[in-house]
C-alpha positions as CSV (number, residue, x, y, z in Angstrom):
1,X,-7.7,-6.1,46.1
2,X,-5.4,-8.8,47.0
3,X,-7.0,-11.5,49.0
4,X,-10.4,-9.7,49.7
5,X,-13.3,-11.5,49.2
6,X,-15.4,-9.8,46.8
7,X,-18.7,-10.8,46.1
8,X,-20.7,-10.4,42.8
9,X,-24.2,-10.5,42.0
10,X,-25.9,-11.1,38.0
11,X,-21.7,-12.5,37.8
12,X,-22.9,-15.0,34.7
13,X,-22.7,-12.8,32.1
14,X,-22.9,-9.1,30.9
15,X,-21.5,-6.5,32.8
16,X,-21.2,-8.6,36.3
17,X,-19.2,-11.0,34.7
18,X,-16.8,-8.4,33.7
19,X,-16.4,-6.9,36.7
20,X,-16.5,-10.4,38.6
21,X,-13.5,-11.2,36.4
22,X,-11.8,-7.7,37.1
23,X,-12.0,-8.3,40.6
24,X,-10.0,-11.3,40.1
25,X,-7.8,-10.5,37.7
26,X,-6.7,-7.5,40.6
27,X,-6.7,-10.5,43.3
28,X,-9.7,-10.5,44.8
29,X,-11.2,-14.0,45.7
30,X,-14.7,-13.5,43.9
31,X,-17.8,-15.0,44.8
32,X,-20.5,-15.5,41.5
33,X,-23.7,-14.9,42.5
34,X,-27.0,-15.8,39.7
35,X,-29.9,-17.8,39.7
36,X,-28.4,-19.9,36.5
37,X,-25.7,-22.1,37.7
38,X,-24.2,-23.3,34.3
39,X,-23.3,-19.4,33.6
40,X,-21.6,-18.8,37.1
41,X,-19.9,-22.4,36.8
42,X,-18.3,-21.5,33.5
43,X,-17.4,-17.4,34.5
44,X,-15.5,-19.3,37.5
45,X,-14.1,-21.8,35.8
46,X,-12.4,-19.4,33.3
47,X,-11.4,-17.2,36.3
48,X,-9.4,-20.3,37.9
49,X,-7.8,-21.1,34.4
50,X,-6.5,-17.9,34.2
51,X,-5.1,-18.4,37.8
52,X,-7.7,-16.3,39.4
53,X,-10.0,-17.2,42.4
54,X,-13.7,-17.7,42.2
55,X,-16.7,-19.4,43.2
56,X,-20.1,-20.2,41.7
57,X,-23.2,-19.6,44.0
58,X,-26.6,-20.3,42.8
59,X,-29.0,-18.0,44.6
60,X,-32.4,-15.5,43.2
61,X,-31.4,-12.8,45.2
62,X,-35.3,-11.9,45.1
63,X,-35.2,-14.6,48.1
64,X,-34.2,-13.4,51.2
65,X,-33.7,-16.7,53.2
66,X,-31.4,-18.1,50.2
67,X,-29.3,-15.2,49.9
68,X,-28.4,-15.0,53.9
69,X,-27.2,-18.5,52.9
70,X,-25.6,-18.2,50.2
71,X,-23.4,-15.0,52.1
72,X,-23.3,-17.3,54.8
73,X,-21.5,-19.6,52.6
74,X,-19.4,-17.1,51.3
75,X,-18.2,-15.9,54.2
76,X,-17.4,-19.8,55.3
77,X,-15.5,-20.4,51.8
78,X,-13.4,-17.7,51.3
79,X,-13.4,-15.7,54.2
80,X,-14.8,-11.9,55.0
81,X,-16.4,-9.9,52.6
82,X,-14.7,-6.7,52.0
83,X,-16.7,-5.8,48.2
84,X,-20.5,-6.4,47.8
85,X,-21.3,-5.6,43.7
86,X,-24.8,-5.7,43.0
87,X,-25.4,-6.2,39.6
88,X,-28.5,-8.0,39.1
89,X,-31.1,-7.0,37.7
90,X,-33.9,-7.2,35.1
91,X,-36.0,-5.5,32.0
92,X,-38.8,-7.0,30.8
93,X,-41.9,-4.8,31.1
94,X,-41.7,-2.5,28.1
95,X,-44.6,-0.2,26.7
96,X,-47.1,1.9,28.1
97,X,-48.0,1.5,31.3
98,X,-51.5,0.3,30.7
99,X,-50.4,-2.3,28.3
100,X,-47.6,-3.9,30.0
101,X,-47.5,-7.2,32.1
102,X,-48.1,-6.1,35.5
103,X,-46.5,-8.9,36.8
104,X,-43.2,-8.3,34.2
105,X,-43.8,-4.8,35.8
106,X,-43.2,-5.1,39.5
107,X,-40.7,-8.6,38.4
108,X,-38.5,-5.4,37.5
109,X,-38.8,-3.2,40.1
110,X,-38.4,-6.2,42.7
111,X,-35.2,-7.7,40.9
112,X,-33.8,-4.2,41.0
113,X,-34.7,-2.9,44.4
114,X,-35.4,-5.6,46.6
115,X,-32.8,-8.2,45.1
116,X,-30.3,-5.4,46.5
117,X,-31.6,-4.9,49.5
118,X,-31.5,-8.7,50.3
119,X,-27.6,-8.7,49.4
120,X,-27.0,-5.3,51.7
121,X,-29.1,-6.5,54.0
122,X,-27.0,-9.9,54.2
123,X,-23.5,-9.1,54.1
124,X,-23.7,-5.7,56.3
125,X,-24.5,-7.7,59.1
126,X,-20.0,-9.0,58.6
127,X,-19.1,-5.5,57.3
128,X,-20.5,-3.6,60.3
129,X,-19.2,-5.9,62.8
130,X,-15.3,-5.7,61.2
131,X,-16.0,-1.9,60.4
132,X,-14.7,-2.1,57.7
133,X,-16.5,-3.1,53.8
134,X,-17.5,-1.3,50.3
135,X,-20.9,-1.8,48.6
136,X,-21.4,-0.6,44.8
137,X,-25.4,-0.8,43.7
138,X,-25.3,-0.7,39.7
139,X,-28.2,2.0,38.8
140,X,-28.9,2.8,34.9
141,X,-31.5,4.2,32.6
142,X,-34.0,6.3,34.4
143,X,-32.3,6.6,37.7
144,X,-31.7,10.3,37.4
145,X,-34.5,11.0,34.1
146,X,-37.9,10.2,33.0
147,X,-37.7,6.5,30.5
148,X,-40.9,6.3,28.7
149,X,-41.9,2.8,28.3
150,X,-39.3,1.6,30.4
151,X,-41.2,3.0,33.9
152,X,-40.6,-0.4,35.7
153,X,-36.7,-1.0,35.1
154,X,-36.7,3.0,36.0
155,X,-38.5,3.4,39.0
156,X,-36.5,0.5,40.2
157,X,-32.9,2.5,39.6
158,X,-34.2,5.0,40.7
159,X,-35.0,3.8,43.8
160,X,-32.1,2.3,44.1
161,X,-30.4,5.1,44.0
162,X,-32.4,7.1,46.8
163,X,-31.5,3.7,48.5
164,X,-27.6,3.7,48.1
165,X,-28.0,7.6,49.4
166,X,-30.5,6.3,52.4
167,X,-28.0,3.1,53.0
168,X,-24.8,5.5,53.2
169,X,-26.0,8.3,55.3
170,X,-27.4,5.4,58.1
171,X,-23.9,3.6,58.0
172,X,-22.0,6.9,58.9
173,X,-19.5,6.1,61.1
174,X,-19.6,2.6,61.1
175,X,-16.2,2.1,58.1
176,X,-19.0,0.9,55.7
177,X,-19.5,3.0,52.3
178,X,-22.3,2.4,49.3
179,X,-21.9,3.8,46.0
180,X,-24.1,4.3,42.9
181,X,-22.5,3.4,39.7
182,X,-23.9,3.6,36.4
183,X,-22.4,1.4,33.8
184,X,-23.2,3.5,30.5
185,X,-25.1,2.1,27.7
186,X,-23.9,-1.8,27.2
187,X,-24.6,-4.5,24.7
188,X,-25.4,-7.3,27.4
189,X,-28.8,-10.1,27.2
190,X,-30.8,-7.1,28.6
191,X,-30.1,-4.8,26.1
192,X,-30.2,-7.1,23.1
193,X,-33.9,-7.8,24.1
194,X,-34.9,-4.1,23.8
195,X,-33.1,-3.9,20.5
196,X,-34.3,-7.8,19.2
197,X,-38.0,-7.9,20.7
198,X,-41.3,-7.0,19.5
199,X,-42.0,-4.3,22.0
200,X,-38.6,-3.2,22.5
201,X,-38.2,-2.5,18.5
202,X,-42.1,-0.6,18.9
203,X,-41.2,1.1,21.8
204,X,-37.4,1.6,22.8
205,X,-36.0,2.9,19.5
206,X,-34.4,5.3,20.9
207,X,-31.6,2.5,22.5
208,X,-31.5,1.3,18.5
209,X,-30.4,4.4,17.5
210,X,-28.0,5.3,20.3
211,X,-26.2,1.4,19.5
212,X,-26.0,2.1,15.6
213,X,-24.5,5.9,16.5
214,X,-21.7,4.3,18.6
215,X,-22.6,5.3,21.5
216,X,-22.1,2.2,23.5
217,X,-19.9,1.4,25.8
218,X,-17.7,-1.8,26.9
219,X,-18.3,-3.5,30.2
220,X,-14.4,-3.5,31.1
221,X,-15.5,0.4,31.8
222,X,-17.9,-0.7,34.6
223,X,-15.4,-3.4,35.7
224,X,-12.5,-1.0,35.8
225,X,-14.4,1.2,37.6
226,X,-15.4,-1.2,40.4
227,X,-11.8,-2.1,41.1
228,X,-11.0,1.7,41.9
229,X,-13.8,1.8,43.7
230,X,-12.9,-1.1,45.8
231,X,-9.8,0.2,46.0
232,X,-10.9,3.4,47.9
233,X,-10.0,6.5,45.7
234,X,-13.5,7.7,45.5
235,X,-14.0,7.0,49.1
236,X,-15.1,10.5,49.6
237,X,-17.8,10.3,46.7
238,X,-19.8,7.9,48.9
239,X,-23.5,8.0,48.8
240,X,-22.8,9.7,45.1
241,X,-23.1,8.3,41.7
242,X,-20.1,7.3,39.8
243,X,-20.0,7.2,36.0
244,X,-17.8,4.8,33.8
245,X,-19.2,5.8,31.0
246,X,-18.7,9.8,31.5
247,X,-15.0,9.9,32.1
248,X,-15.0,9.2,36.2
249,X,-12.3,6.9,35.4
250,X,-10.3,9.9,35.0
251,X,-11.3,11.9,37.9
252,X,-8.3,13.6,39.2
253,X,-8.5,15.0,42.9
254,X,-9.8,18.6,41.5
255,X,-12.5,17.0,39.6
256,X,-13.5,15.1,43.1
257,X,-13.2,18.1,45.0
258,X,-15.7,20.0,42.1
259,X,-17.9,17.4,42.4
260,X,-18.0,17.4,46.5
261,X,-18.0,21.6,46.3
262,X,-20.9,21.6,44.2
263,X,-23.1,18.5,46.1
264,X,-23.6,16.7,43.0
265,X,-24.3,13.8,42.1
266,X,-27.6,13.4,44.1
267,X,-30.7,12.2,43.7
268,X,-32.9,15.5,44.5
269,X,-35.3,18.1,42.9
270,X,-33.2,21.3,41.3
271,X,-33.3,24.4,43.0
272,X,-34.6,22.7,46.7
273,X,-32.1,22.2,49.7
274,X,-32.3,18.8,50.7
275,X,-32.8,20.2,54.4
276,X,-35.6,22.3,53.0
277,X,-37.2,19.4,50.6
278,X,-39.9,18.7,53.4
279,X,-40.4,21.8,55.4
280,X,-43.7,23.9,54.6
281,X,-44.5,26.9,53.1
282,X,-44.4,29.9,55.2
């Protein structure tokens, strides 16, 4: 990843912070991309002690207008984009869903989905043009399974993840690849408020339980995980979802090769063709 731009969104903290500083520490001049400043500010200015290159860019990705000028900026600053990471993202709505906020509701499902599809939307525009460029949409809890009480953050990851699927298939061709990655279960702002607040501790104690059994994971998993990605080894996995909690990091070329033999790693209904999803009943 030396000298490629790479750009990083939700980079103040949590998991995009530890892949923004990843990224850097693999060479990659890193653009920080959050809607608080003083957290991007700080994440860059530890990147440039180190001897790293980044860049703080206040933006709510929600906003389509400020993101095209924020990549614009980018792309002015430090050059092409090679690496879009989209990691921001949001949890608030928690319960049942004739309890919950509305607003907090669709606030997730927005964030998620359409805070992504600004970014994409934004920086393919360079990536096609070059033919050339790597885009990894972080998905999570509910993407692939039913999350009681959680339906907003869900619905969103898993529409993202038909939408990484969607956005690969439509760049065929064109040198541009998306991937799905899911980050495992991480101890980050988002998750402490499902553990900490009143509705996450009524609602969401399953996540308690699965923190106090160990099974969480480190962010450096997620981050580690982006730089191979970025590197292209799992360039043939495109369109797929990529684990770094489930051993992916490991994936040898057999394991890649299982994985393309067998179609997984798909959004889809068990047992129905994707060619026959649609077609009716004869």
């Amino acid at each position: 990843m030396v000298g490629e731009v790479a750009v990083v969104t939700g980079a103040g903290r949590g998991i995009g912070r530890a892949i923004a500083e990843a990224q850097a520490r693999e060479g990659a001049r890193v653009a920080l991309l959050s809607r608080t400043a003083a957290e991007i500010e700080a994440v860059a200015t530890g990147i440039s002690d180190r001897g790293g290159s980044a860049r703080a860019y206040a933006v709510d990705v929600v906003e389509l207008s400020a993101v095209e000028n924020a990549i614009s900026s980018v792309e002015h600053d430090l050059g092409p984009i090679n690496l879009l990471t989209n990691c921001a993202g949001a949890f608030r709505a928690i319960g049942p869903i004739w309890t919950v906020d509305p607003d907090a509701w669709w606030c997730d499902v927005e964030t998620n989905v359409r805070g992504t599809f600004n970014c994409c939307r934004a920086a393919l525009t360079g990536m096609i043009a070059r033919k050339r460029g790597r885009i990894i949409n972080l998905i999570g809890g509910g993407a692939a399974t039913s999350f009681p009480h959680g339906s907003g953050y869900a619905s969103g990851k898993a529409g993202l993840f038909r939408f990484t699927e969607c956005l690969n298939d439509t760049l065929a061709g064109r040198g541009v690849l998306a991937f799905a990655m899911h980050p495992g279960l991480v101890r980050t702002t988002m998750t402490e408020y499902q553990l900490e607040s009143e509705p996450g501790r009524t609602y969401l104690s399953a996540i308690s339980n699965r923190f106090e059994a160990g099974l969480d994971v480190p962010p450096t998993l997620a981050a580690r995980l982006s730089v191979e990605i970025g590197s292209g080894r799992f360039d043939s996995l495109a369109g797929r979802m990529l684990m770094a909690a489930r051993g992916d990091l490991d994936l040898d070329e057999g394991g890649i090769d299982a994985i393309l033999a067998g179609d997984l790693r798909r959004l889809r209904v068990d047992g129905v063709p994707p060619e026959r999803a649609y077609a009716p009943k004869v």
